[in-house]
Backbone as ProteinMPNN parsed JSONL, in Angstrom:
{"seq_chain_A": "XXXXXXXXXXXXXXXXXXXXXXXXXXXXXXXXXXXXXXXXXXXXXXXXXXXXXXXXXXXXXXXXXXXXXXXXXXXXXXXXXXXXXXXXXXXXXXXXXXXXXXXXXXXXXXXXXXXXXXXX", "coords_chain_A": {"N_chain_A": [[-7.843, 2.001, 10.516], [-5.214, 0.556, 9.92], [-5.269, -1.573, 11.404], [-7.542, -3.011, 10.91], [-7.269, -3.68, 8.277], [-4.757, -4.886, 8.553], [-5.886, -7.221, 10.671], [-8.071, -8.262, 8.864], [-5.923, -9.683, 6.598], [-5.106, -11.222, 7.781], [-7.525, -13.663, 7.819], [-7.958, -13.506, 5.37], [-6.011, -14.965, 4.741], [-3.28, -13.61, 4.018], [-0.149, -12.488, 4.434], [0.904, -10.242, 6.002], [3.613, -8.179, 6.431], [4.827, -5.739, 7.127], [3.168, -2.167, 7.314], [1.948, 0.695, 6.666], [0.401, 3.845, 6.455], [0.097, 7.321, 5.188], [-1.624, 9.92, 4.589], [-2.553, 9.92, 1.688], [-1.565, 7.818, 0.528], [-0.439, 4.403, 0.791], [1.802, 2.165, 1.889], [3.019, -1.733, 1.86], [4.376, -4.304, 3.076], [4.168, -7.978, 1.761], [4.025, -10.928, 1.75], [3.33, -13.544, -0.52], [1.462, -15.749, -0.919], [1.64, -18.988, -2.459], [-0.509, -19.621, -4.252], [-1.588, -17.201, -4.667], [-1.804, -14.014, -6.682], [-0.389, -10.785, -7.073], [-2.502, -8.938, -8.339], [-4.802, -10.233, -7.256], [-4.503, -10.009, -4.26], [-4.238, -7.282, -3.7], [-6.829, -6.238, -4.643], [-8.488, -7.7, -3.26], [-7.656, -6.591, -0.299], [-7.729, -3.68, -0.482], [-10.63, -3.353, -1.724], [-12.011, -4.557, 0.487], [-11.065, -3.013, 2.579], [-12.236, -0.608, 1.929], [-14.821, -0.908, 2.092], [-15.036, -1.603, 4.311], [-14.673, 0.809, 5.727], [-16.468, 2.887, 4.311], [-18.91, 1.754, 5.141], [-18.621, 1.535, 8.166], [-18.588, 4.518, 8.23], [-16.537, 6.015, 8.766], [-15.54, 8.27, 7.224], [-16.58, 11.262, 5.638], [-17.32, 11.486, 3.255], [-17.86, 9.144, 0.699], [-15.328, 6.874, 0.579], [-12.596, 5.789, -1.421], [-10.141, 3.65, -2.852], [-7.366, 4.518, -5.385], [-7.695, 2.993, -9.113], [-5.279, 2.078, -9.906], [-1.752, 0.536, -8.849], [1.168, -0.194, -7.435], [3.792, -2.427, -7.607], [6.537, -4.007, -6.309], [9.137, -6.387, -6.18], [10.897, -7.717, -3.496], [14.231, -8.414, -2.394], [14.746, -10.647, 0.025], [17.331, -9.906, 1.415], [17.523, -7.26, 1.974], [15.281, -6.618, 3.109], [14.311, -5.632, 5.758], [15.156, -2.951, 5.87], [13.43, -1.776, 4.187], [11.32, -2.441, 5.86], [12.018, -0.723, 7.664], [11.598, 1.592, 6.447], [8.838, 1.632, 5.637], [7.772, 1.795, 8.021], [8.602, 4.729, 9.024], [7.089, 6.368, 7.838], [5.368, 8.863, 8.033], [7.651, 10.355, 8.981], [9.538, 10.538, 6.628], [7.867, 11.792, 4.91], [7.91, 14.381, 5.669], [9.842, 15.564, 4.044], [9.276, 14.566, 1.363], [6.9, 15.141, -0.841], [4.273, 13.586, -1.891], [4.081, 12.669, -4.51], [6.944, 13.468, -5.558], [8.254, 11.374, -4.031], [7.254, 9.086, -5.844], [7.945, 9.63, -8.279], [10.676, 9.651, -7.281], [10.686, 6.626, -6.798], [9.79, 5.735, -9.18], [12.013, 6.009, -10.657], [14.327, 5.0, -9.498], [13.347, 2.15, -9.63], [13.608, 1.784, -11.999], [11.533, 2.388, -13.748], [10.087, 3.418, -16.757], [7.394, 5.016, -17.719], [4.516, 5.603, -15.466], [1.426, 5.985, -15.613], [-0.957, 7.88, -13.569], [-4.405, 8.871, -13.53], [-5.776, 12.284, -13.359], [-6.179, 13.444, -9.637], [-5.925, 11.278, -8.698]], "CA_chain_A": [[-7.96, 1.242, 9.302], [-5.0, -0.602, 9.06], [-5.701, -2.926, 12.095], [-8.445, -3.728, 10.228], [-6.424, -4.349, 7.342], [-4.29, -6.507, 9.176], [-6.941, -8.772, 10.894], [-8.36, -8.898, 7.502], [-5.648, -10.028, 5.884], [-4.986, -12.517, 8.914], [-8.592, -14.153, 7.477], [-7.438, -13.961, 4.184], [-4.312, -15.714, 4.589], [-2.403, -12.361, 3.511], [0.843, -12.476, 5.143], [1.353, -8.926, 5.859], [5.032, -8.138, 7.062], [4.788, -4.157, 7.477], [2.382, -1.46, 6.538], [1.978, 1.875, 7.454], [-0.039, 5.037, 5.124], [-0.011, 8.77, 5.365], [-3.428, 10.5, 4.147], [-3.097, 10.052, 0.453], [-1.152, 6.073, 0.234], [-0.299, 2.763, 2.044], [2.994, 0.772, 1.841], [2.685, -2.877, 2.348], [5.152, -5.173, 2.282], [3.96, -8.858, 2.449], [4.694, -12.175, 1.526], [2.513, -14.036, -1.428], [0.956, -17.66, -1.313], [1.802, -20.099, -3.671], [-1.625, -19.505, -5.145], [-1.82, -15.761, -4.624], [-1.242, -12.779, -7.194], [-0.196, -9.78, -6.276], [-3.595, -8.354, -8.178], [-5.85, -10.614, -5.878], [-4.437, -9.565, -3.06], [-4.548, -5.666, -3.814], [-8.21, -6.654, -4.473], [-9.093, -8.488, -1.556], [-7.2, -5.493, 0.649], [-8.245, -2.781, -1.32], [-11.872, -3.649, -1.646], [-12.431, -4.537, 1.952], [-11.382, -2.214, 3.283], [-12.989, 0.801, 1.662], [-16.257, -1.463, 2.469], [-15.406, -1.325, 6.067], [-14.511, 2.469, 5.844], [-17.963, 3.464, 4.237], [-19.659, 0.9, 6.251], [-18.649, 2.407, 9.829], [-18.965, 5.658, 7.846], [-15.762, 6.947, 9.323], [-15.391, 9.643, 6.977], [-17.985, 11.795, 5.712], [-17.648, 11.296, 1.799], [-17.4, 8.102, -0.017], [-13.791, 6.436, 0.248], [-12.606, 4.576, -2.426], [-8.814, 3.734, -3.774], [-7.354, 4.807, -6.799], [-7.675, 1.183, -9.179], [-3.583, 1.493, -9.747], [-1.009, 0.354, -7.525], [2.476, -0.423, -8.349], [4.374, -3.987, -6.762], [7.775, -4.374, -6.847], [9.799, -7.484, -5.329], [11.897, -7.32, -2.376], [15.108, -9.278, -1.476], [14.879, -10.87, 1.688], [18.585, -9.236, 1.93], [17.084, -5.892, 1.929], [13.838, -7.0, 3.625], [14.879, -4.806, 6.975], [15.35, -1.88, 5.483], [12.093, -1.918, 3.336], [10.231, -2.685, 6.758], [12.195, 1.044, 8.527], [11.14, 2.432, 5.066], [7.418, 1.688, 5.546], [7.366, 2.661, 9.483], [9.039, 5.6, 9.083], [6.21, 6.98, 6.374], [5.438, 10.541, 8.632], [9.044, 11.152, 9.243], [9.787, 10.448, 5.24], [6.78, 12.675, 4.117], [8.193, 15.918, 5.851], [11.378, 15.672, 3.607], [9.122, 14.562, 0.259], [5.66, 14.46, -0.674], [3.407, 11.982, -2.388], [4.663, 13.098, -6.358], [8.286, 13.505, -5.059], [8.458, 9.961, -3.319], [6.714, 8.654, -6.422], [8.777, 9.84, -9.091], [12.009, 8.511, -7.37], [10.655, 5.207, -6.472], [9.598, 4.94, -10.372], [13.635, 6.272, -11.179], [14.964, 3.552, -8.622], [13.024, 0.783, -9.871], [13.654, 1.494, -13.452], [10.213, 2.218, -14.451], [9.984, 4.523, -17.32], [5.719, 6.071, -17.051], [3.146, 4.839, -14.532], [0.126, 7.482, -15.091], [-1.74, 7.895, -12.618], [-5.539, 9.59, -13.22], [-5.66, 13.289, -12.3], [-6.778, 13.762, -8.802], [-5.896, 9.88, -8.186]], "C_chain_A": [[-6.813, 0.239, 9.176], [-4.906, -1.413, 10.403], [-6.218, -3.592, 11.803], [-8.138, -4.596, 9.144], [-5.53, -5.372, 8.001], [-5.052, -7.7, 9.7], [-7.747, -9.063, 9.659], [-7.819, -9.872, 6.486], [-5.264, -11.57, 6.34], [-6.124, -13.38, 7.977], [-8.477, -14.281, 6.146], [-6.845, -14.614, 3.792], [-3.232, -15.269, 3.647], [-1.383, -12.503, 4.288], [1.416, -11.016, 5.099], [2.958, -8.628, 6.888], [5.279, -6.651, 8.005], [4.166, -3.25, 6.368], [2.037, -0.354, 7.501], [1.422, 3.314, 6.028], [0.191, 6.48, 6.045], [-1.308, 9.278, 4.582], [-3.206, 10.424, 2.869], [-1.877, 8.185, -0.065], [-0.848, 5.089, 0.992], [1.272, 2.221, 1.187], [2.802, -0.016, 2.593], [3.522, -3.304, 1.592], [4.67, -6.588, 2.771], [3.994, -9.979, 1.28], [3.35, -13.242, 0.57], [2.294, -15.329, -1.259], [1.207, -18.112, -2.386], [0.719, -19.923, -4.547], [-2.387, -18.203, -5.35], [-1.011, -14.69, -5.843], [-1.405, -11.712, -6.562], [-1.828, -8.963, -6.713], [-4.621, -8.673, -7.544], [-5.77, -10.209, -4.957], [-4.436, -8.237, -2.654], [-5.943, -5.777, -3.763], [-8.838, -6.449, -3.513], [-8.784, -6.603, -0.523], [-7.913, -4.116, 0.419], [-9.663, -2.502, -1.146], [-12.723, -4.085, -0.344], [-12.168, -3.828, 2.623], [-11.841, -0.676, 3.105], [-14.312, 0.302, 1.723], [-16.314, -1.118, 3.822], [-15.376, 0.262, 6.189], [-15.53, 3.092, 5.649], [-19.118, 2.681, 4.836], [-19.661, 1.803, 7.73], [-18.731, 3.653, 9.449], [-17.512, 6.803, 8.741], [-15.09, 8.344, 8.381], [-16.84, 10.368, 5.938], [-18.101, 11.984, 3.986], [-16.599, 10.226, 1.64], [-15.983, 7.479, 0.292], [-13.562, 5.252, -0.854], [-10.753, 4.829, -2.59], [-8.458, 3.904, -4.601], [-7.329, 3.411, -7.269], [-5.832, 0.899, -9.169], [-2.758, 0.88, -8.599], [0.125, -0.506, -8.206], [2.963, -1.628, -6.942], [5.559, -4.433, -7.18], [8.194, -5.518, -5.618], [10.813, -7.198, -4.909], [12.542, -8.633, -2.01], [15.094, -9.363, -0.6], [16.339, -10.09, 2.13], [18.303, -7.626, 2.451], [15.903, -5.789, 2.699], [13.719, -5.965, 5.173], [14.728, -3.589, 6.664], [13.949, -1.009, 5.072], [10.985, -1.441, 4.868], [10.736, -0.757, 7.458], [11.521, 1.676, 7.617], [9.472, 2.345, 5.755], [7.149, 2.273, 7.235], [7.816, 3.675, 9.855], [8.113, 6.425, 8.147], [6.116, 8.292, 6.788], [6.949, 11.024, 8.382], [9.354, 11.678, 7.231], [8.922, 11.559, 4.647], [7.131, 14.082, 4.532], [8.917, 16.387, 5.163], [10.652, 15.948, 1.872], [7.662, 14.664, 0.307], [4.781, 13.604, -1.361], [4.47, 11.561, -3.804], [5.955, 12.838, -6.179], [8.879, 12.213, -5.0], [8.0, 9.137, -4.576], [7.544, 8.632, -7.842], [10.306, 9.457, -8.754], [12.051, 7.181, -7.056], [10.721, 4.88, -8.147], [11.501, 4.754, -10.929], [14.407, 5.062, -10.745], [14.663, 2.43, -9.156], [13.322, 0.665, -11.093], [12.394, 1.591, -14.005], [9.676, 3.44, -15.066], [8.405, 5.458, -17.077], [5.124, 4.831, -16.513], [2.11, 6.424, -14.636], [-0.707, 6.888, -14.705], [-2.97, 9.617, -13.339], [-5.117, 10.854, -12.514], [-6.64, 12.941, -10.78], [-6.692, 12.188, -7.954], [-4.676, 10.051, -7.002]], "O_chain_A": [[-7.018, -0.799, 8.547], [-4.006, -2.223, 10.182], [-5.98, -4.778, 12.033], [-8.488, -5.764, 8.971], [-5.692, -6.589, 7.903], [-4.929, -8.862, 9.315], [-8.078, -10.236, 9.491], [-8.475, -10.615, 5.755], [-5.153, -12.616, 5.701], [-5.47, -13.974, 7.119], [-8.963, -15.313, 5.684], [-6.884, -15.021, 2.631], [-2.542, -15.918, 2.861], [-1.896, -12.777, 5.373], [2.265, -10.666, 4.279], [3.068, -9.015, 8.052], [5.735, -6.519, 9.14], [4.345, -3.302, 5.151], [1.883, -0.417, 8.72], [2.018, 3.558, 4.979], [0.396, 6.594, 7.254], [-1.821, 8.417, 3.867], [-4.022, 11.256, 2.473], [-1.747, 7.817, -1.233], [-1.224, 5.206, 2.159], [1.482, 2.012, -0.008], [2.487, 0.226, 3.758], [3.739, -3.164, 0.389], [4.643, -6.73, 3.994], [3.984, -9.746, 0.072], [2.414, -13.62, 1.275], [3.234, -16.064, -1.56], [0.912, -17.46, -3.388], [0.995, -20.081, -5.737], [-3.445, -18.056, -5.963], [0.217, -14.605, -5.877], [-2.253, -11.506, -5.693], [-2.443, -8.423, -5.793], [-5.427, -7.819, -7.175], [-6.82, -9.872, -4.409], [-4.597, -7.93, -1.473], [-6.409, -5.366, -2.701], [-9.487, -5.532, -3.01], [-9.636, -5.757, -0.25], [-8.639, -3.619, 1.281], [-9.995, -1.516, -0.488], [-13.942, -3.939, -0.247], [-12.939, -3.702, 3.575], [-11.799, 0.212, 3.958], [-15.142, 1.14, 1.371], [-17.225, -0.55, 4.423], [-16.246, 0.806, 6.87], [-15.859, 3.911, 6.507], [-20.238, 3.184, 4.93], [-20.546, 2.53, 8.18], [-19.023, 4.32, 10.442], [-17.599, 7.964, 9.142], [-14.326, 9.199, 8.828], [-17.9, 9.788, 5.705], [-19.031, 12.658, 3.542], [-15.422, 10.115, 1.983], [-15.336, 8.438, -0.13], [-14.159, 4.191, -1.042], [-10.197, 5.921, -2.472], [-9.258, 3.384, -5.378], [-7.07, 2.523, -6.456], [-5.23, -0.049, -8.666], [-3.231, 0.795, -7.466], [0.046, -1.252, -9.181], [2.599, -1.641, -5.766], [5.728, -5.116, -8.191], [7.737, -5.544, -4.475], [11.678, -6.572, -5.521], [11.981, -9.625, -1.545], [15.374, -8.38, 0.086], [16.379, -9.678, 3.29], [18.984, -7.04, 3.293], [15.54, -4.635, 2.93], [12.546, -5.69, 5.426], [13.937, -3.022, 7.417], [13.558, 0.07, 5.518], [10.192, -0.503, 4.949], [9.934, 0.16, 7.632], [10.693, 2.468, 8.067], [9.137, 3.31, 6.443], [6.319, 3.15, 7.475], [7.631, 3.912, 11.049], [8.732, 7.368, 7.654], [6.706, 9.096, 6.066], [7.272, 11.965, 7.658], [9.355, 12.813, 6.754], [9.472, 12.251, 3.791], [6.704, 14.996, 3.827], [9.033, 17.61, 5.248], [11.003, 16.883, 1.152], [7.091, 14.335, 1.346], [4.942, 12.484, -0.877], [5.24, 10.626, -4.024], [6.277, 11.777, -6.714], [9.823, 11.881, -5.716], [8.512, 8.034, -4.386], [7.725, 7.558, -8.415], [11.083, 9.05, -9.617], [13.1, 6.539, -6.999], [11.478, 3.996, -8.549], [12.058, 3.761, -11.397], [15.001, 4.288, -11.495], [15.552, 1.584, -9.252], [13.369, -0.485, -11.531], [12.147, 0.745, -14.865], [9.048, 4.313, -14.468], [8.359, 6.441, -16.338], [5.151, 3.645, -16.839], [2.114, 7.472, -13.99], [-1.226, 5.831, -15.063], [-2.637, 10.786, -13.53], [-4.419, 10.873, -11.501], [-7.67, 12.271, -10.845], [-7.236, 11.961, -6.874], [-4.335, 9.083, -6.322]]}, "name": "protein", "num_of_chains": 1, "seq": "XXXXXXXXXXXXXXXXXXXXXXXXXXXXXXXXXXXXXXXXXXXXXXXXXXXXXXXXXXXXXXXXXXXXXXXXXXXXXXXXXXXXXXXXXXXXXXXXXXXXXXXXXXXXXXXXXXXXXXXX"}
């Protein structure tokens, strides 16, 4: 899936930088068009590729994304770091797991509630 996502976003004119998921999320870090929001481009990504996923039928019930998704902006100074962060996602997930990683990204960023749907 995310090859797909990448040559997708290639055709989109998504500028994807680094992206990498573990079985229940995706980090993507990538670079916005002048005429791009970040909710179009969750969209676009989002929505194509849970078309291609129940299209080739590669798993055996429905796939869909939760509709949330949180987007914070990254200093090119830090931009390095961000990218080990997202290709390191297995290693990172043995230490924390989804909730864990989720609750100190909101602490880090300063972001008092994000609820998230049970079972989302």
């Amino acid at each position: 899936m995310l090859e797909h996502i990448k040559q997708n976003s290639i055709e989109k004119e998504i500028y994807i930088i680094a992206v990498n998921c573990v079985e229940d999320h995706i980090h993507i870090l990538l670079s916005l068009g002048s005429e791009q929001t970040i909710s179009k481009v969750a969209m676009l990504i989002k929505g194509e590729s849970s078309f291609w996923v129940n299209k080739n039928k590669l798993l055996s019930t429905k796939f869909e994304w939760q509709d949330e998704f949180i987007a914070i902006s990254v200093s090119k100074s830090i931009e390095n770091r961000v990218i080990e962060y997202i290709k390191n996602q297995e290693e990172h997930h043995q230490k924390f797991d989804f909730q864990k990683e989720y609750d100190i990204f909101l602490k880090i960023n300063g972001i008092e509630k994000v609820w998230l749907k049970p079972n989302d």
